[in-house]
N, C-alpha and C positions, 0 to 999 in steps of 0.2 A: 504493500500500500504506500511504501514511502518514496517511488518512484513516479505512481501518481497523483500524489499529494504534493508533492513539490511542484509537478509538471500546471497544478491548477491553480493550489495556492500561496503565488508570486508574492512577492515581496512589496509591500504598496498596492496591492490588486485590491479591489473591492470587496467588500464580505457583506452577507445579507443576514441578521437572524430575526427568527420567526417562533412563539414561545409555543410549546407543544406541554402535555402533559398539565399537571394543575398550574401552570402557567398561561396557559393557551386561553384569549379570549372566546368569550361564547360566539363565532360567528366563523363562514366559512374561510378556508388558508389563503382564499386571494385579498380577504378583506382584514386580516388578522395586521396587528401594528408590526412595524420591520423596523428594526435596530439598524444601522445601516455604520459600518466601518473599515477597517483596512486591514489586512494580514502584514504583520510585523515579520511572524517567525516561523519557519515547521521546523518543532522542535525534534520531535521525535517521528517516527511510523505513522501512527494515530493519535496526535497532537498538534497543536497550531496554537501561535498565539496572535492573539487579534486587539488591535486598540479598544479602549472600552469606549463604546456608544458616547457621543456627545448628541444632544439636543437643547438648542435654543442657549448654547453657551455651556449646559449643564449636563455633568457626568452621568448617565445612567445607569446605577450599580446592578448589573443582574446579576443574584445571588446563588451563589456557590452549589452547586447540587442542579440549577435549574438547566432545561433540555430545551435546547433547538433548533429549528430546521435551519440549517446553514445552507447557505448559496455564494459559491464563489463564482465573480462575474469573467468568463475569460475575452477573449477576443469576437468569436464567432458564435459563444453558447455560451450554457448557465449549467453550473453544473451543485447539486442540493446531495446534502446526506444529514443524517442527526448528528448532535453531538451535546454534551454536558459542559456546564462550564465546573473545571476540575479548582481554579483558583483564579487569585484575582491580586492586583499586588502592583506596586510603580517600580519602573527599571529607566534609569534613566531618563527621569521626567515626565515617562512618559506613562501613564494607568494603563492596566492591560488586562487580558483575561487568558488564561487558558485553556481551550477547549479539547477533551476528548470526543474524538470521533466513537462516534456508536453504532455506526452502519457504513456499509459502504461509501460513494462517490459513484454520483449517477447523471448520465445528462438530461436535465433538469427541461431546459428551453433556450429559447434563441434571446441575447442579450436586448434586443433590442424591447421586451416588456420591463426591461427593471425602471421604475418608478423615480423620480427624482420632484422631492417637494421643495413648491419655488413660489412667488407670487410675481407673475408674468402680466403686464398688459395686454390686451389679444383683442379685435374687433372681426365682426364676425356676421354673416348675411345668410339667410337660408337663400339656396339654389332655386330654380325653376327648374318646370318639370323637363324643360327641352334644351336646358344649360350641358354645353359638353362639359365633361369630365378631364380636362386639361388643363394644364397650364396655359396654353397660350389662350382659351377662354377667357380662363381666371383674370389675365393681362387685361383685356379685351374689356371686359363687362366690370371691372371692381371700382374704376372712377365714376362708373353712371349712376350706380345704387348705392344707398346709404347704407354706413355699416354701424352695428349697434358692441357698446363698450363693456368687456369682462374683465376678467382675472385667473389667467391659470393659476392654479393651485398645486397641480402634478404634470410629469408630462414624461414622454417614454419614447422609444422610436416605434411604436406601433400606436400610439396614441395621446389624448392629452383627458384632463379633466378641468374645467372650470366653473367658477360661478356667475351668476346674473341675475341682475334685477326683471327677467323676464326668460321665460323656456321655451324651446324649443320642441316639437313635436317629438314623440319618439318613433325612430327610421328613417326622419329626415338627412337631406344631405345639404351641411354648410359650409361655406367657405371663412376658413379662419386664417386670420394673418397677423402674426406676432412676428418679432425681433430678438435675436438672438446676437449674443457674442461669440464670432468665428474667429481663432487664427488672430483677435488684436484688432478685430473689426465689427461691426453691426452689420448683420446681412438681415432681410426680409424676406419673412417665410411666407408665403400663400399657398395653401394644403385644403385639400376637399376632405370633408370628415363624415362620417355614417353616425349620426346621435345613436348611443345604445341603449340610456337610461337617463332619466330625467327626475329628480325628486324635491320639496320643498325640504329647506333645512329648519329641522325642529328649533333649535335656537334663534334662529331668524327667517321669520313669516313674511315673506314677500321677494325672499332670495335661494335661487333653484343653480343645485347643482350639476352637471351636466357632464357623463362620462363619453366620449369621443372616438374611436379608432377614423385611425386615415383611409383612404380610399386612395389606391392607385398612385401612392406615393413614391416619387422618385427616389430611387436605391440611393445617390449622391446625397438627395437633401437627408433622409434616413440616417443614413453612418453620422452628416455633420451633426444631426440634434444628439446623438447617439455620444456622439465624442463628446459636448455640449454638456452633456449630462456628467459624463467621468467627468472629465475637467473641472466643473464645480463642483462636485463632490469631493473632489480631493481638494479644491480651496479650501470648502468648510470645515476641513480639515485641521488644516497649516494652518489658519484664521485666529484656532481657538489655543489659548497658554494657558499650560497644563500646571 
């Protein structure tokens, strides 16, 4: 195992955990909360140590004994096994956990679903029914129609989630257009999207969440939101003093 535990979990690479067992929230594993952090060390065969969870600034201690579903993020795929966190402890500044592995190393999914929470500006217009499905459409028709003002909250390279002061049908297809930082520059994104799920948010009556997949997304624009994603994920990283 410790040929292909090394082979996935690289040094700096991304680490996903997900709490299983009396950890594990009541809801199903795509909706379950992700710790989201970096592999430091493979220590041993079936051992890894992984930085401990930072959110919102703040260390998130998960405790000694607890199990879960790990996902190391590689290039082209995703690869999940269980594991325990065996300890926990600062090394060089830096808090860490040490996880035994508890099951194999299996491929998981393709990287382009790992989830990246952000608060994104995005404007956004449902399509007509006789709107082609291209880009040079999108070009074509985005100055004539008025576009109405969100906020991504998540985004992935298979898709995004946002909210709004008003919803969209659900199976509609919208055309969204955010801005991203590429390479030391601001490119604009224009992406056609299939609405999946639409729901009002219980703490705020009048504001509807809205989960997204792409449609017919160009493979270039893809990798870049994709890279997009690692990249700040390891800023938020480096950002926070330990």
């Amino acid at each position: 195992m410790s040929e292909i535990l090394s082979k996935y979990a690289v040094q700096g690479g991304e680490v996903e955990l997900k709490a299983v067992g009396r950890e594990r929230e009541p809801e199903d594993s795509r909706r379950r909360k992700a710790h989201r952090s970096q592999v430091l060390k493979v220590l041993t065969e079936n051992r890894v140590e992984v930085a401990m969870p930072i959110e919102d600034g703040k260390l998130i201690l998960l405790p000694v004994g607890g199990e879960y579903d790990m996902y190391f993020y590689g290039d082209n795929v995703v690869y999940q096994c269980t594991a325990r966190v065996a300890d926990r402890y600062r090394y060089n500044g830096q808090y860490a956990l040490a996880m035994d592995l508890t099951s194999n190393l299996r491929n998981y999914q393709r990287r382009e679903y790992y989830r990246f929470s952000c608060a994104l500006e995005m404007d956004s217009r449902e399509l007509g029914e006789e709107e082609e499905i291209s880009l040079a459409a999108q070009e074509e028709m985005l100055p004539a129609l008025p576009l109405k003002s969100s906020v991504i909250v998540d985004i992935s390279g298979g898709g995004l989630r946002f909210v709004a002061y008003y919803a969209y049908e659900v199976n509609s297809l919208i055309l969204c257009k955010y801005h991203l930082q590429i390479d030391g520059r601001e490119k604009e994104y224009r992406l056609v999207g299939k609405v999946l799920a639409v729901k009002e948010l219980e703490k705020e009556p009048g504001v509807f969440d809205h989960r997204v997949q792409y449609v017919n997304v160009d493979p270039q624009d893809r990798e870049e939101i994709i890279q997009y994603i690692f990249d700040e994920s390891r800023k938020t990283h480096k950002k926070v003093e330990i």
